[in-house]
RODO-492886 format. One record per residue (C-alpha): residue in one letter; x negated, y, z. Coordinates in Angstrom, 2 decimals. Layout:
<nodes>
A, X, Y, Z
...
</nodes>
This chain:
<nodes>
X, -135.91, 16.52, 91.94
X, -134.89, 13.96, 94.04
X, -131.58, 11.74, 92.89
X, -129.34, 10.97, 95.07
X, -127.11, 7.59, 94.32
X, -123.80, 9.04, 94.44
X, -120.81, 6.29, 93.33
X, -118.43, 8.12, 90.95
X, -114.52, 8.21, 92.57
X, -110.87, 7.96, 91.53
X, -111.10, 11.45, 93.34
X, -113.10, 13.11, 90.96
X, -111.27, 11.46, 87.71
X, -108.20, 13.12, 89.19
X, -109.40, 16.54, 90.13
X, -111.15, 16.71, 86.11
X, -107.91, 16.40, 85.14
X, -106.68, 19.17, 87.01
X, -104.79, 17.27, 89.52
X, -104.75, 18.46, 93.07
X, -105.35, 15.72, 95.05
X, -102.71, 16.87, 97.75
X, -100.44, 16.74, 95.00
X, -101.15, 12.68, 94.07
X, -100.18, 9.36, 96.48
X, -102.41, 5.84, 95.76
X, -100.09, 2.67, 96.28
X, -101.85, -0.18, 96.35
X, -98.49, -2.88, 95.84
X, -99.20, -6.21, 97.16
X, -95.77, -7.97, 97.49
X, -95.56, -10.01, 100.68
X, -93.62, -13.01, 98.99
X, -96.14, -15.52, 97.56
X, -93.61, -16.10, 94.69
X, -93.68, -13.02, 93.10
X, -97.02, -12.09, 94.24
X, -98.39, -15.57, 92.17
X, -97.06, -13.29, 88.88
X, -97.43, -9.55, 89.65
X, -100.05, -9.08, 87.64
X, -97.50, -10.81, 84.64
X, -94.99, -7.52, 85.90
X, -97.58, -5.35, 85.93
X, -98.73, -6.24, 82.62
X, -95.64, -7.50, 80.25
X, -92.79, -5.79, 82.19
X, -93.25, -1.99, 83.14
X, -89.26, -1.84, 83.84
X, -89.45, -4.47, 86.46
X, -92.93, -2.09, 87.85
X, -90.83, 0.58, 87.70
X, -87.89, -0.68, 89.75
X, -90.43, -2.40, 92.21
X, -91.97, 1.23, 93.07
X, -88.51, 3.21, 92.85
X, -87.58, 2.56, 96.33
X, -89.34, 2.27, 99.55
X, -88.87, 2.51, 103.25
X, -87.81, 5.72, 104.77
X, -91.33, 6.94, 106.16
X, -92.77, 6.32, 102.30
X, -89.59, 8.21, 101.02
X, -90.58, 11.48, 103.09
X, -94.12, 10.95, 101.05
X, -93.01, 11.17, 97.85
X, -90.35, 14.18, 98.27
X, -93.71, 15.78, 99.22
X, -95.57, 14.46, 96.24
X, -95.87, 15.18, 93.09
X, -97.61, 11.74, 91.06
X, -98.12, 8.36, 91.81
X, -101.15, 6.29, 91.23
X, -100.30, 2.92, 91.00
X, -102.61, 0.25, 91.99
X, -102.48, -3.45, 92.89
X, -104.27, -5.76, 94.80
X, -107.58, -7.33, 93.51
X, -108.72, -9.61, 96.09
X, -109.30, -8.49, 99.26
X, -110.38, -4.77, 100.24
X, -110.16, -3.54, 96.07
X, -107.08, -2.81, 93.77
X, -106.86, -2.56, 89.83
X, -105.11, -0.15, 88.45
X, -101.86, -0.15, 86.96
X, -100.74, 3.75, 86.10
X, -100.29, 7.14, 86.84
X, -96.53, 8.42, 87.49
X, -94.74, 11.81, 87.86
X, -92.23, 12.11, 90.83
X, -89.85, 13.42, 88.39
X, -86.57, 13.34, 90.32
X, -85.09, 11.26, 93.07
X, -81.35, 10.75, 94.13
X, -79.33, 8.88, 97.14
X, -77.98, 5.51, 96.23
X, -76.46, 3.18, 98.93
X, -78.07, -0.37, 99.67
X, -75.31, -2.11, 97.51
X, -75.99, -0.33, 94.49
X, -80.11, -0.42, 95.09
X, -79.31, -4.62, 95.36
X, -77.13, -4.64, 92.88
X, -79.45, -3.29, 89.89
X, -79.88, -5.46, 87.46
X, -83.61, -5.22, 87.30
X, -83.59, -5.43, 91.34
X, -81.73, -8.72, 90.28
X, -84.21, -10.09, 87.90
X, -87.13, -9.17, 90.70
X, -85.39, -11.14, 93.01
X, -84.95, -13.99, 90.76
X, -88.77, -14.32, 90.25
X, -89.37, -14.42, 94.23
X, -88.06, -10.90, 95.66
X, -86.12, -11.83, 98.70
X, -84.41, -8.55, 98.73
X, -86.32, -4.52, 99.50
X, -87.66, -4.22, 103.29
X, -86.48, -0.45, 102.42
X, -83.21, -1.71, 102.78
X, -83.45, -3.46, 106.60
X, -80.99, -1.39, 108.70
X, -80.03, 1.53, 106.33
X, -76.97, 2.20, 104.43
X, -78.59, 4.54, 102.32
X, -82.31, 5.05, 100.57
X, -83.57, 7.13, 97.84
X, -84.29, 5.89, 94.31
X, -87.24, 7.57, 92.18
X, -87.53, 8.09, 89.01
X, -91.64, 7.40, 88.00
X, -92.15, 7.70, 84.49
X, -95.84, 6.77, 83.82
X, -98.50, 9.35, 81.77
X, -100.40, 8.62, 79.26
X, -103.16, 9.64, 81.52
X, -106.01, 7.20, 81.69
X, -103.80, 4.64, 79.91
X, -106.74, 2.62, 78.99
X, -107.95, 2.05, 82.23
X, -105.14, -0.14, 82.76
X, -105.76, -3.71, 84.31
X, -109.56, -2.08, 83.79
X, -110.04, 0.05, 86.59
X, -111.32, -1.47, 89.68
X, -111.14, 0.93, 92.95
X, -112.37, -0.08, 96.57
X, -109.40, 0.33, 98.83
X, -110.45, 1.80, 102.40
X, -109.49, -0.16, 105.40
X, -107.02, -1.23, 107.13
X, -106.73, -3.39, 104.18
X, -102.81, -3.29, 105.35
X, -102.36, 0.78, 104.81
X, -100.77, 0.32, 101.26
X, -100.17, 3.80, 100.45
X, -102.54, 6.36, 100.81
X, -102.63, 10.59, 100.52
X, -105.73, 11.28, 97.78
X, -106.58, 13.91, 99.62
X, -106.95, 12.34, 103.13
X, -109.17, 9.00, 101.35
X, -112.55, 8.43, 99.10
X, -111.46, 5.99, 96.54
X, -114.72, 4.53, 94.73
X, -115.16, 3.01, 91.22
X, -116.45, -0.18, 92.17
X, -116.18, -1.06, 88.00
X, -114.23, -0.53, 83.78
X, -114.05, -3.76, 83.19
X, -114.01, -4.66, 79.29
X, -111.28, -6.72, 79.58
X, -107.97, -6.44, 81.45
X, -107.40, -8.60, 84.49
X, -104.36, -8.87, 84.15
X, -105.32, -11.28, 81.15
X, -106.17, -14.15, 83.32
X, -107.69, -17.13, 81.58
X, -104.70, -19.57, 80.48
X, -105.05, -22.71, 82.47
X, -105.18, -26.07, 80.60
X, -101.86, -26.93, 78.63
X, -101.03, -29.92, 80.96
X, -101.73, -27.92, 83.91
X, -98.92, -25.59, 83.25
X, -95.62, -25.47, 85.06
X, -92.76, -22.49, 84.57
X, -89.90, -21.99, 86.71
X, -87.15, -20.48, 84.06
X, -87.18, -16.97, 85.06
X, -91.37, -16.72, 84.97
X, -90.88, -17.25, 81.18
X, -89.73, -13.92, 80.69
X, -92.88, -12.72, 82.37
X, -95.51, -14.58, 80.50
X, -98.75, -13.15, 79.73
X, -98.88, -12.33, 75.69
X, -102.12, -13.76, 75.22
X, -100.42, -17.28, 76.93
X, -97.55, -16.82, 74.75
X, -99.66, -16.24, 71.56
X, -101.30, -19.28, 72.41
X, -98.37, -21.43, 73.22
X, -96.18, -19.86, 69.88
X, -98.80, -22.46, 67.65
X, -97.97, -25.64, 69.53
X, -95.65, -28.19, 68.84
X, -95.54, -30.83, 71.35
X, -93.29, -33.12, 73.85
X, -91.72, -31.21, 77.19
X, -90.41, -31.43, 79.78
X, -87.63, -29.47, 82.03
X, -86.99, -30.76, 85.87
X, -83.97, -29.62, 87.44
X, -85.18, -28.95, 90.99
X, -81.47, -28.96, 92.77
X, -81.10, -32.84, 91.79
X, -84.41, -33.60, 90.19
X, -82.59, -34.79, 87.02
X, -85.22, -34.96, 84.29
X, -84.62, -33.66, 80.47
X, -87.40, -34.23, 78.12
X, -87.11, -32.40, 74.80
X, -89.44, -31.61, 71.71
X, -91.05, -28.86, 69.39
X, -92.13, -29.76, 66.38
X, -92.26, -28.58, 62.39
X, -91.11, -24.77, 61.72
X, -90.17, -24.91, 65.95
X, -93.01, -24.70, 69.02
X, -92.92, -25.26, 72.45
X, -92.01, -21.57, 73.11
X, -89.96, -20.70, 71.08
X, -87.34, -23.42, 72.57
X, -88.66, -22.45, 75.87
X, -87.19, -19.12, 75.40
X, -83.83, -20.39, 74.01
X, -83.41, -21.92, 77.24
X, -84.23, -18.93, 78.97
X, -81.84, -16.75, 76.55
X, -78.61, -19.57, 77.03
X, -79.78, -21.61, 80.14
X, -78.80, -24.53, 78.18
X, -80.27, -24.57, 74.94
X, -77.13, -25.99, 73.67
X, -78.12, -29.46, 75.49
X, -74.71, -31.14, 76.76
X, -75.79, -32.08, 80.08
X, -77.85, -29.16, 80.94
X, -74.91, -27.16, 80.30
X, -72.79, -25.27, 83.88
X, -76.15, -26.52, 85.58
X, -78.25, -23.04, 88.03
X, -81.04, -22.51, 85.00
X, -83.17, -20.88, 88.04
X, -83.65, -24.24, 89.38
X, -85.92, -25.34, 85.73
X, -89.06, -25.96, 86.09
X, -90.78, -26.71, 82.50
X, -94.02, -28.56, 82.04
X, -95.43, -29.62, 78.64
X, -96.02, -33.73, 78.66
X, -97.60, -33.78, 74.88
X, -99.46, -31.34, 72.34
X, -99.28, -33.10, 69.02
X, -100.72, -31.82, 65.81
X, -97.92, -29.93, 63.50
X, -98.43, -31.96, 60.80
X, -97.05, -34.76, 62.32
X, -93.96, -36.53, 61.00
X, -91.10, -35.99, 62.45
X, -90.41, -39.86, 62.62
X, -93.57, -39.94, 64.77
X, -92.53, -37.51, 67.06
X, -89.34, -38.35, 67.73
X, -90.57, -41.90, 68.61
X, -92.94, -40.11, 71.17
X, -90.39, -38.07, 72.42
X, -88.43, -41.25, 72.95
X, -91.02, -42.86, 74.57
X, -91.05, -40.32, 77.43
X, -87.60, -40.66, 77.49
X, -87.60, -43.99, 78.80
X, -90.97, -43.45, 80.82
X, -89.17, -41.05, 82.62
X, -85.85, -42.28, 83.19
X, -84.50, -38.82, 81.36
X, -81.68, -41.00, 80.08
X, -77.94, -40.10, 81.36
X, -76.92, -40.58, 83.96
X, -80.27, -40.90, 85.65
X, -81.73, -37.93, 83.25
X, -80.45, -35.11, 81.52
X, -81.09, -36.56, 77.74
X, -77.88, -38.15, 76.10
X, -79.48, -40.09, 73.73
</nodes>
């Protein structure tokens, strides 16, 4: 008998299911905005309401798709010509909203924040449809596992399963959305990516205890802080992203979305907490953090 080298397809996986491919549309998201594209994967990942809001609305030729559909399979980019995969989703209901209250959503808000510079779906209309995509438990491992080549044009985001060959290129073991963490003094945050942080970079960054540092970007006004004892470097990381001020004087009526946060020193936990606070005031003065030509007030 001879064997023929067949690759295995997303195809297939869905019609064992008992999906009809007619039935089932393949977005491959890939926003345009290098902001929020830098962290997608972070979305993707940590933040399935902010997914969900990204893929509610679309343009008006996409919205004429999914009226006709009846599941999404949600992809996103993985390099060029391949996307990972990310879900499947019933096209439970839809409904007309206007462009004000699609904009004025508070997740739509939050997307924004990290980079979104509004929804192209929006450009000229007054009104668009919002879907409601609640994901399956379908496949739910495959998740940041599932690597599919995308067919060209590389540019056609969205795709009828019926009308395309979708090919397993690989099940990876681990996600990729868990990206390696880079080095701790190669990290920067703006303030709204730290509500988007990868868990394994937050597990990691919940055990250290350290000097910091937080750069307001509209006047470039240092304030250098530290973590140290029962407190690390996240956890007052996140108070500042929970207050914007962190209950720091002159960081207080200051735009928290123009933070960026850095760490400056990792320092054992055991350290006194004489010793740190001399190294946290020696970065003070390195720096200049000092008011009024910093943020510190001591």
């Amino acid at each position: 008998m001879e064997l023929v080298d067949k690759p295995l397809t997303f195809n297939e996986a869905l019609s064992a299911a008992g999906i009809g491919l007619s039935d089932v549309i393949v977005f491959r998201h890939r926003p345009y905005e290098a902001e929020l594209n830098r962290i997608f994967e972070w979305i993707a990942a940590e933040r399935s309401d902010l997914f969900d809001c990204y893929q509610s609305t679309h343009s008006a030729r996409v919205e004429g798709a999914l009226t006709r559909a009846k599941f999404v399979a949600s992809f996103i980019r993985y390099g060029g010509g391949s996307a990972v995969f990310v879900g499947l989703h019933a096209i439970r209901s839809f409904r007309t909203i206007t462009t004000q209250e699609c904009i004025a959503r508070p997740k739509h808000q939050e997307l924004m924040s990290l980079g979104m510079v509004g929804i192209k779906a929006t450009d000229g209309r007054t009104h668009l449809i919002e879907f409601d995509l609640p994901t399956l438990q379908w496949h739910a491992d495959w998740k940041g596992r599932l690597i599919i080549d995308w067919p060209p044009p590389d540019r056609s985001w969205w795709r009828w399963a019926d009308r395309n060959t979708f090919s397993i290129e690989a099940l990876l073991l681990e996600s990729a959305f868990a990206k390696m963490m880079p080095p701790w003094d190669q990290l920067v945050f703006t303030w709204q990516e730290l509500s988007v942080l990868p868990a394994s970079w937050a597990a990691a960054m919940s055990q250290w205890r350290g000097i910091y540092l937080i750069r307001d970007l509209g006047d470039g006004k240092p304030y250098v802080g530290s973590a140290y004892g029962a407190e690390n470097i996240l956890q007052r990381w996140r108070e500042y992203a929970r207050s914007g001020h962190g209950g720091n004087k002159h960081l207080r009526g200051r735009d928290p979305a123009n933070f960026h946060f850095a760490i400056l020193q990792r320092l054992s936990p055991d350290l006194s907490d004489a010793e740190v606070i001399k190294a946290e005031s020696t970065w003070k003065e390195r720096l200049l953090s000092r008011w009024p030509s910093g943020l510190n007030d001591n």
